[in-house]
PyMOL Python script that loads the backbone (N, CA, C, O; Angstrom):
from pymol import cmd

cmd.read_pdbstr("""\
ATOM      1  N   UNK A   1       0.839  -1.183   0.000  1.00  0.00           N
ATOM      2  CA  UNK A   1       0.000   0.000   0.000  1.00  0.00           C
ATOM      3  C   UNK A   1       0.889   1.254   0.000  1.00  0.00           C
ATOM      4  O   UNK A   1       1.831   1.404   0.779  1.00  0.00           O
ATOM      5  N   UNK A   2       0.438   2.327  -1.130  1.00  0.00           N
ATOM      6  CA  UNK A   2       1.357   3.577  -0.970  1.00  0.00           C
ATOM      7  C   UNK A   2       0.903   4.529  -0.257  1.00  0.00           C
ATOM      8  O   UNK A   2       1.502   5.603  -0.195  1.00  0.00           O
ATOM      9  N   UNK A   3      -0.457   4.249   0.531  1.00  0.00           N
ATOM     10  CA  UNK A   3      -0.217   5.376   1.714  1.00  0.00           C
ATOM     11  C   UNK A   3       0.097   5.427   2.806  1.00  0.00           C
ATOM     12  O   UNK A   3      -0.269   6.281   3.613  1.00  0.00           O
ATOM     13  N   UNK A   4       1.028   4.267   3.063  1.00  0.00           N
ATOM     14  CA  UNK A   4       1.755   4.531   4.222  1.00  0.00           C
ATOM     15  C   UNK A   4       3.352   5.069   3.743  1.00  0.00           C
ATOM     16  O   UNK A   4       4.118   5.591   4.553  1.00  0.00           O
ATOM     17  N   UNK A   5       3.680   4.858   2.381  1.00  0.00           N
ATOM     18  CA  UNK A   5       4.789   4.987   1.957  1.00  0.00           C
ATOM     19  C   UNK A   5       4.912   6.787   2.336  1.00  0.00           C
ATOM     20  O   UNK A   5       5.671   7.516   2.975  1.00  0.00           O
ATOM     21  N   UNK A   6       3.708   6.923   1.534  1.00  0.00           N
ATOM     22  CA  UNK A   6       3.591   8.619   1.664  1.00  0.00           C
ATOM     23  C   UNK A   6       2.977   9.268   2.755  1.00  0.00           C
ATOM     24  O   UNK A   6       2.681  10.453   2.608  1.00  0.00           O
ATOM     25  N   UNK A   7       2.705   8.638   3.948  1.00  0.00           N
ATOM     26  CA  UNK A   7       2.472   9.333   5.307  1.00  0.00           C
ATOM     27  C   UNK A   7       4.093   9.013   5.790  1.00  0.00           C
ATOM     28  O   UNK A   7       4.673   9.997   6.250  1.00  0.00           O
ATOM     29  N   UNK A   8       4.633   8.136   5.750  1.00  0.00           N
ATOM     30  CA  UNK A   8       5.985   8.430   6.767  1.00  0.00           C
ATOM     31  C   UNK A   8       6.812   9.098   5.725  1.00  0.00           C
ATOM     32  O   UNK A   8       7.985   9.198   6.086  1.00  0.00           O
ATOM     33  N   UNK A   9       6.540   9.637   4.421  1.00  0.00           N
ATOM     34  CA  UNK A   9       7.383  10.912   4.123  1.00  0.00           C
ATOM     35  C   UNK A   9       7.198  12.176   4.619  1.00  0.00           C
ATOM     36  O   UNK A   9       7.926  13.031   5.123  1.00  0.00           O
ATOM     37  N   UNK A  10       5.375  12.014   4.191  1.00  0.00           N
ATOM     38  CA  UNK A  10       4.815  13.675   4.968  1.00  0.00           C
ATOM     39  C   UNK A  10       5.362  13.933   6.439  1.00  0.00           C
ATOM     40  O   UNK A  10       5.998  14.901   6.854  1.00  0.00           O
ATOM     41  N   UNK A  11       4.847  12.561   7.245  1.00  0.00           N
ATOM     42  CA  UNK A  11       5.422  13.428   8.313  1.00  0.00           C
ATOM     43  C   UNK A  11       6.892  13.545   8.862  1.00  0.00           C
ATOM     44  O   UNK A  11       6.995  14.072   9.970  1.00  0.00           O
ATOM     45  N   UNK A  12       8.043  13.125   8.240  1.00  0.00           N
ATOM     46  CA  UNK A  12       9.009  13.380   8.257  1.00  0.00           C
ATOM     47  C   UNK A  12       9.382  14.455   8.029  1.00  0.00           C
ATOM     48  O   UNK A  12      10.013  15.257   8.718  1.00  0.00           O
ATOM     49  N   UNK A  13       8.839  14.517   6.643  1.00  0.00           N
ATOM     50  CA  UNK A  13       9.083  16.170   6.118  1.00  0.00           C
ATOM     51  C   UNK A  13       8.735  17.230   6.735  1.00  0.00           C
ATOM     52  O   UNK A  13       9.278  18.325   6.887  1.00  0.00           O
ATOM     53  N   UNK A  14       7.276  16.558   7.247  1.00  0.00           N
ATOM     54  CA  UNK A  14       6.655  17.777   7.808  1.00  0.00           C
ATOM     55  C   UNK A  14       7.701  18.019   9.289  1.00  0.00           C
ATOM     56  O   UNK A  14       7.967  19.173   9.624  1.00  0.00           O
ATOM     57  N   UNK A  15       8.039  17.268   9.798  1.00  0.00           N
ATOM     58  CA  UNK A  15       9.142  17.167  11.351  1.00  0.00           C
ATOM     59  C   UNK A  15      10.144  18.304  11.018  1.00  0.00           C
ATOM     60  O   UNK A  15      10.271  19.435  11.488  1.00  0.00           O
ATOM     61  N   UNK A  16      11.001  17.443   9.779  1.00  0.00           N
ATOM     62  CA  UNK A  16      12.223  18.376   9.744  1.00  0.00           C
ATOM     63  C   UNK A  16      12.023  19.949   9.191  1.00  0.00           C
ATOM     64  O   UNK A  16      12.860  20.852   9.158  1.00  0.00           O
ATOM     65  N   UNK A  17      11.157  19.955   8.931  1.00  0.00           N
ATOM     66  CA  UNK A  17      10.484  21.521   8.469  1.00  0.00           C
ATOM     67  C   UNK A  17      10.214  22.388   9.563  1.00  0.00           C
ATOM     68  O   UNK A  17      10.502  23.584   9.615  1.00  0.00           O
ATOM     69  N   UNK A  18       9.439  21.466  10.747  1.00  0.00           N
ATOM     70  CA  UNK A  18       9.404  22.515  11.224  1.00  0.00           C
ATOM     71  C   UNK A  18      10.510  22.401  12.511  1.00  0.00           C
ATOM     72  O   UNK A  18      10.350  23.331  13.303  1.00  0.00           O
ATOM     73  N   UNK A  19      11.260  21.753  12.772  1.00  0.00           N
ATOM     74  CA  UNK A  19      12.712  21.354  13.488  1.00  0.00           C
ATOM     75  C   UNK A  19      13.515  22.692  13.090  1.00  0.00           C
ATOM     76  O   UNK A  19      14.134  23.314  13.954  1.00  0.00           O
ATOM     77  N   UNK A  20      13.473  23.167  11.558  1.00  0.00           N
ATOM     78  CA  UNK A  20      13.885  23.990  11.274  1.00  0.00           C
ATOM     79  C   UNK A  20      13.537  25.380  11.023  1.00  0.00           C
ATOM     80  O   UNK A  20      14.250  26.219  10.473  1.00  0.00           O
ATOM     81  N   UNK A  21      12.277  25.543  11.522  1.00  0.00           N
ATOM     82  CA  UNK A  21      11.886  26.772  11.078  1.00  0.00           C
ATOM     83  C   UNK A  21      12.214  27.748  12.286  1.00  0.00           C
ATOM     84  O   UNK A  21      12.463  27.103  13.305  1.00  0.00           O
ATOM     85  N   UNK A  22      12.273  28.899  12.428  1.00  0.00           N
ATOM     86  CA  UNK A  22      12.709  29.750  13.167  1.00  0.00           C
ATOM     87  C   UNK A  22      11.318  30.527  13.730  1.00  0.00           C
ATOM     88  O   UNK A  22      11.485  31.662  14.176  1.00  0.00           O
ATOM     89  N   UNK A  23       9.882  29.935  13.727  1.00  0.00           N
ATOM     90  CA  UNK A  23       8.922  30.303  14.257  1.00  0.00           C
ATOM     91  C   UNK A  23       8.641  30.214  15.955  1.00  0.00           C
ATOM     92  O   UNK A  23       9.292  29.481  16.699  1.00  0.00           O
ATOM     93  N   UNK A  24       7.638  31.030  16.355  1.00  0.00           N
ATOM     94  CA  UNK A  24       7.582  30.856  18.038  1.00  0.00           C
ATOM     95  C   UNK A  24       6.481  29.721  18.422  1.00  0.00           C
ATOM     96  O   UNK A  24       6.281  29.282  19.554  1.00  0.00           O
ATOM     97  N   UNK A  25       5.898  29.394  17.376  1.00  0.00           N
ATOM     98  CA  UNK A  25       4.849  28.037  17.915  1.00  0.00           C
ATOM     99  C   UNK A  25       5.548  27.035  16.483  1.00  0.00           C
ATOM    100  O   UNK A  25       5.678  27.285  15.285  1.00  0.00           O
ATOM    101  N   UNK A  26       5.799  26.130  17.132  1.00  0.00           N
ATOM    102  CA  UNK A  26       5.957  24.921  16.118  1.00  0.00           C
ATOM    103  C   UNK A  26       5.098  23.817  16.271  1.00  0.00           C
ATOM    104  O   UNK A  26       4.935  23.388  17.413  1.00  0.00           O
ATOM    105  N   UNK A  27       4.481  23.243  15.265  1.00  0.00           N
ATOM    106  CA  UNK A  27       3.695  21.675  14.901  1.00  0.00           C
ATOM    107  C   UNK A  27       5.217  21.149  14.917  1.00  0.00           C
ATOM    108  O   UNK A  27       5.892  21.394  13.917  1.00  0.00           O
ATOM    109  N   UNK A  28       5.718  20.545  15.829  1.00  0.00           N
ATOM    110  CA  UNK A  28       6.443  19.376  15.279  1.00  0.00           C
ATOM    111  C   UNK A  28       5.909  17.850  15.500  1.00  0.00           C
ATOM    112  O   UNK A  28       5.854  17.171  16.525  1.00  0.00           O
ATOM    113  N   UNK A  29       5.584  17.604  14.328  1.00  0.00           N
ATOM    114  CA  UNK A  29       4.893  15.912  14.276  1.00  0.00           C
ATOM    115  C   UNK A  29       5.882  14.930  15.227  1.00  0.00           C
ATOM    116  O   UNK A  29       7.112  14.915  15.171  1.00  0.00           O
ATOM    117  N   UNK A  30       5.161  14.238  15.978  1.00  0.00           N
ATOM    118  CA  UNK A  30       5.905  12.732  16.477  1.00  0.00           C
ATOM    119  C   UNK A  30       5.156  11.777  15.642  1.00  0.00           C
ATOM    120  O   UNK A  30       3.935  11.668  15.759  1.00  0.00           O
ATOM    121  N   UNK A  31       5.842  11.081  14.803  1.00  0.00           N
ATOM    122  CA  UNK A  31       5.926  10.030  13.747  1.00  0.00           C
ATOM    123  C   UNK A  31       5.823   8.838  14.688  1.00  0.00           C
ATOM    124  O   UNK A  31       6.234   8.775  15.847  1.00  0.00           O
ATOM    125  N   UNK A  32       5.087   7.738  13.849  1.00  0.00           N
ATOM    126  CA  UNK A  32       5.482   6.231  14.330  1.00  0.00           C
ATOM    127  C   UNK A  32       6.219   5.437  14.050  1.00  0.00           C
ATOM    128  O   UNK A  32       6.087   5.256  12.839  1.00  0.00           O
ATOM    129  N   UNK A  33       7.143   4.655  14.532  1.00  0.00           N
ATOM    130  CA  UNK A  33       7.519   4.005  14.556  1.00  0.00           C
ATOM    131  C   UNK A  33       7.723   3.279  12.529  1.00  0.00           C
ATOM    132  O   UNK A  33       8.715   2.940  11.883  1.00  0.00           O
ATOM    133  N   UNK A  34       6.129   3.342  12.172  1.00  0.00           N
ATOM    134  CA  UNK A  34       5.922   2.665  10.895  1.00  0.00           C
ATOM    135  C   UNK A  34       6.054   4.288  10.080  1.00  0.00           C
ATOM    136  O   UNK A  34       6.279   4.284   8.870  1.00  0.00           O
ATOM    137  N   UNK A  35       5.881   5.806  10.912  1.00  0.00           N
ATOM    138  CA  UNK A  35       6.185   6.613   9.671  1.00  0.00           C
ATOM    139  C   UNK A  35       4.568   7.073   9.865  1.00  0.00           C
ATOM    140  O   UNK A  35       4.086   8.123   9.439  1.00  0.00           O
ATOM    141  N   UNK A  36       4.200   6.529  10.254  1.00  0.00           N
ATOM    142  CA  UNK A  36       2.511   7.371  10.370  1.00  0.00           C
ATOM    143  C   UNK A  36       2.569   8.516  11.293  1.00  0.00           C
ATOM    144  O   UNK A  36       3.542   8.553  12.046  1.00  0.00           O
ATOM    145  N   UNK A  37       1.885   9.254  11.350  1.00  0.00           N
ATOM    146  CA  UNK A  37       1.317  10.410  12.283  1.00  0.00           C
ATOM    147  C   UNK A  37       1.066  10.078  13.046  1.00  0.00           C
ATOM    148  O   UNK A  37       0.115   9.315  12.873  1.00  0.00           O
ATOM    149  N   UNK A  38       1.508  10.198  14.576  1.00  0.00           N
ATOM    150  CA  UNK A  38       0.773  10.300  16.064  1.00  0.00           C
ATOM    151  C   UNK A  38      -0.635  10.684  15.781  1.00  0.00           C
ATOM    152  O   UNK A  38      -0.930  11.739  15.219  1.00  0.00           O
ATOM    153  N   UNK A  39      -1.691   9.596  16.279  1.00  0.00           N
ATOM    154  CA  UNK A  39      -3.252  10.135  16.468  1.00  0.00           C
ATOM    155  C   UNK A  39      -3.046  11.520  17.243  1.00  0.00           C
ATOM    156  O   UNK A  39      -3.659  12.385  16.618  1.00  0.00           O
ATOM    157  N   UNK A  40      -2.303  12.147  18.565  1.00  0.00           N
ATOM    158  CA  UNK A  40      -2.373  13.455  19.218  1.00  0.00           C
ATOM    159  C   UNK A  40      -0.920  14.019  18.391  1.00  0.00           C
ATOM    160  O   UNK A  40      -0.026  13.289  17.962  1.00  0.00           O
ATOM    161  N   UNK A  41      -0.967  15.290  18.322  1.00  0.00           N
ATOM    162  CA  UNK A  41      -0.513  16.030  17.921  1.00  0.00           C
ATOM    163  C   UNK A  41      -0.343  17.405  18.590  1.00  0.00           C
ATOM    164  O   UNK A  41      -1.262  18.139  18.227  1.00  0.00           O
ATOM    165  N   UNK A  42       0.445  17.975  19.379  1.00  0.00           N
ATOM    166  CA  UNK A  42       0.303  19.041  20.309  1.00  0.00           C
ATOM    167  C   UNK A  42       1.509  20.083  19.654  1.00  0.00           C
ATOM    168  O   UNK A  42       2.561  19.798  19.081  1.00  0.00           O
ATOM    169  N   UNK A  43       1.003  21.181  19.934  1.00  0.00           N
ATOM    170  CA  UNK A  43       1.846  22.187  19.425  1.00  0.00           C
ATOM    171  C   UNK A  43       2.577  22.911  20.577  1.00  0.00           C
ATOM    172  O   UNK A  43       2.107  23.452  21.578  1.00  0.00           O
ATOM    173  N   UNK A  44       4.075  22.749  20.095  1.00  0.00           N
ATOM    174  CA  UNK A  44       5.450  22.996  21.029  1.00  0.00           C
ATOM    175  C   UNK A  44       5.154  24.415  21.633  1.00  0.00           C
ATOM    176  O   UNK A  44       4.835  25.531  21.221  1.00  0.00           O
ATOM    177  N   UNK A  45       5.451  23.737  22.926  1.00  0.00           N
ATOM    178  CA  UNK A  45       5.380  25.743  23.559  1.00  0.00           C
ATOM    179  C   UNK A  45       3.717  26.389  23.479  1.00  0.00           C
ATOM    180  O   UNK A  45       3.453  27.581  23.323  1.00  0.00           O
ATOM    181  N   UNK A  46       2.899  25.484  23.602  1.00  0.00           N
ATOM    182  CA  UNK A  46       1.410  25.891  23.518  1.00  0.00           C
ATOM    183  C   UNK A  46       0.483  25.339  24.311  1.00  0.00           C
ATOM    184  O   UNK A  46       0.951  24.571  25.152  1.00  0.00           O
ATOM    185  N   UNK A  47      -0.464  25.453  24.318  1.00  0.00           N
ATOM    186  CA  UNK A  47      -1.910  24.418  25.064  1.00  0.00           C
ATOM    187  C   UNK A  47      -2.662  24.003  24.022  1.00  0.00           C
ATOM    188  O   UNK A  47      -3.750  23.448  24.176  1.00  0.00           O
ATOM    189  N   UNK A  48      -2.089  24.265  22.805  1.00  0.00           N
ATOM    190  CA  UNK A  48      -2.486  23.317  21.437  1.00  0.00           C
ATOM    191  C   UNK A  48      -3.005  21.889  21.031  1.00  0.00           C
ATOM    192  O   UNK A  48      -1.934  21.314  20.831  1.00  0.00           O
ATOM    193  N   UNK A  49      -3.753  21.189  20.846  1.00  0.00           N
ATOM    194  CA  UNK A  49      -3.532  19.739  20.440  1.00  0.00           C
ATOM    195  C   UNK A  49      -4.366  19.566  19.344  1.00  0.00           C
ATOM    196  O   UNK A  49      -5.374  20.271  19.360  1.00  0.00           O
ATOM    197  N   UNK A  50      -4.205  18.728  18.278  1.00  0.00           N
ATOM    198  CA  UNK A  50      -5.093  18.289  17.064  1.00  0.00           C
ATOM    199  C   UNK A  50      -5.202  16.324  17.000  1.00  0.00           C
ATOM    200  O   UNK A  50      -4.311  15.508  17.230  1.00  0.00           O
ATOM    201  N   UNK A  51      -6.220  16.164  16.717  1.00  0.00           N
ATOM    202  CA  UNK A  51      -5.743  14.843  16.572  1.00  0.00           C
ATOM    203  C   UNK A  51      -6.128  14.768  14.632  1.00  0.00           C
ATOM    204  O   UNK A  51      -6.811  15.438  13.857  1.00  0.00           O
ATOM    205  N   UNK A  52      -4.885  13.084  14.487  1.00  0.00           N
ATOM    206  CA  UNK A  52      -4.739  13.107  12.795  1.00  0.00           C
ATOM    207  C   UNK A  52      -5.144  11.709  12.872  1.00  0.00           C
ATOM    208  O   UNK A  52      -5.320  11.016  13.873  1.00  0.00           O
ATOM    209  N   UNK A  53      -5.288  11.347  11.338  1.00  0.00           N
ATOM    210  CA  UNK A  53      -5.786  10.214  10.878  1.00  0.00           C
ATOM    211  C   UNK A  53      -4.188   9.664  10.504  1.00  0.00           C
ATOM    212  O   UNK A  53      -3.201  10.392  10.604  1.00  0.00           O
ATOM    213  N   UNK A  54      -4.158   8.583  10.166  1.00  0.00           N
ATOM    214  CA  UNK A  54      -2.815   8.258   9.826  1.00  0.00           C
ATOM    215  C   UNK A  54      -2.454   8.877   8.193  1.00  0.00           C
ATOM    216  O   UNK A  54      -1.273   9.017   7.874  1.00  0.00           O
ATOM    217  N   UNK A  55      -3.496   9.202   7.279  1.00  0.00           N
ATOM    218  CA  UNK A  55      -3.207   9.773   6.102  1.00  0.00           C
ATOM    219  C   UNK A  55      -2.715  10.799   6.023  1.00  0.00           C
ATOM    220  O   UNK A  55      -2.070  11.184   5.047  1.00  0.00           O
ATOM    221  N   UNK A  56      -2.981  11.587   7.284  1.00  0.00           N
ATOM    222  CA  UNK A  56      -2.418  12.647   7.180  1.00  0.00           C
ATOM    223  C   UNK A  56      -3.317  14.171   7.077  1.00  0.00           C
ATOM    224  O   UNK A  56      -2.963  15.284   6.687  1.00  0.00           O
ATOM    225  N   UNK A  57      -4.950  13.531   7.748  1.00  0.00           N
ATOM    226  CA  UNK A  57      -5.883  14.648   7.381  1.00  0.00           C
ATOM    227  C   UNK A  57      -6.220  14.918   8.908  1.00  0.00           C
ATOM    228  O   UNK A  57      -6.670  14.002   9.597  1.00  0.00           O
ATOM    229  N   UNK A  58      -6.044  15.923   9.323  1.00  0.00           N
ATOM    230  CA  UNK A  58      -6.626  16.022  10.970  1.00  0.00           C
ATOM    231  C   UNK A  58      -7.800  15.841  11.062  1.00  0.00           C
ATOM    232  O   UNK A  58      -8.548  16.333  10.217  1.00  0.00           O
ATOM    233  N   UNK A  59      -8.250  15.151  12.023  1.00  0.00           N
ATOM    234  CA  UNK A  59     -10.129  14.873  12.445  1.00  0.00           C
ATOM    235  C   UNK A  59     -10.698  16.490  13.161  1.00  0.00           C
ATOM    236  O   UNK A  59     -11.785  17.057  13.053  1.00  0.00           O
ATOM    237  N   UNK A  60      -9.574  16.837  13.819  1.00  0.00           N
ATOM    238  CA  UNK A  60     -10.438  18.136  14.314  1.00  0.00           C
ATOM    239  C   UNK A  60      -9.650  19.317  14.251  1.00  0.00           C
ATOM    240  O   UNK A  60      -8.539  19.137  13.752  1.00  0.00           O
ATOM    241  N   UNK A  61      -9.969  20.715  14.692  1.00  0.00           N
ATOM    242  CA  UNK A  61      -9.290  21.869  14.741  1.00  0.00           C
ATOM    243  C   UNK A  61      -8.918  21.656  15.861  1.00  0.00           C
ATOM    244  O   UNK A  61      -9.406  20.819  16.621  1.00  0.00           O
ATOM    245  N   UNK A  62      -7.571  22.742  16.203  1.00  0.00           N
ATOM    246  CA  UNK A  62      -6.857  22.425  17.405  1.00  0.00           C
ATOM    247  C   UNK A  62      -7.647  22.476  18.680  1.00  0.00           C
ATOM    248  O   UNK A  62      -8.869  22.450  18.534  1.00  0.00           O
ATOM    249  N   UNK A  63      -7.382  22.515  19.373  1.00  0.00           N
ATOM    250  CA  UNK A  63      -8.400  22.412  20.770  1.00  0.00           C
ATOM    251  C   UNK A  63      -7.388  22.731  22.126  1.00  0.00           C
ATOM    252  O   UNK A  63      -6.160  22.676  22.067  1.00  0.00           O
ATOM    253  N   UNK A  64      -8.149  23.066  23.319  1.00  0.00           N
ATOM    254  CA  UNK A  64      -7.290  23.023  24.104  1.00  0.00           C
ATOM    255  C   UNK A  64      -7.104  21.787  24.744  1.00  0.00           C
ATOM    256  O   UNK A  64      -7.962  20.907  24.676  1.00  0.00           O
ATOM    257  N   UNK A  65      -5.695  21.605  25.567  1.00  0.00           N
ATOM    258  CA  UNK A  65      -5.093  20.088  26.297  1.00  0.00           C
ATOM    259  C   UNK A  65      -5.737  19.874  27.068  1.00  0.00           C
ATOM    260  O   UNK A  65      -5.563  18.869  27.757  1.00  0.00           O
TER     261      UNK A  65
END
""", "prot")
cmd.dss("prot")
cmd.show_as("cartoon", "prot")
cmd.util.cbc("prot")
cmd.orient("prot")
């Protein structure tokens, strides 16, 4: 199946993107193990959280923790 091929790219990519960005709130994804998206998703330095599908589409808008 190629959508797991292409969820553990997205969220890699999406990691080292924002690992590197020089912003004051970062999404940095925690990946699984297989390369999928963490179901929670919390944003660094925030009271942020989203949860994702493993494709890579969030189920909800952020919310508080």
């Amino acid at each position: 199946c190629l959508a797991g091929v292409f969820a553990k790219i997205a969220c890699e990519e999406h990691r080292e993107r924002e690992l590197n960005s020089n912003t004051i709130v970062n999404q940095i994804p925690i990946c699984t193990p297989e390369g999928d998206f963490e179901a929670l998703q919390c944003f660094e330095g925030s009271i942020f959280c989203m949860c994702w599908r493993p494709d890579v589409i969030h189920i909800v808008d952020p919310s508080l923790k």
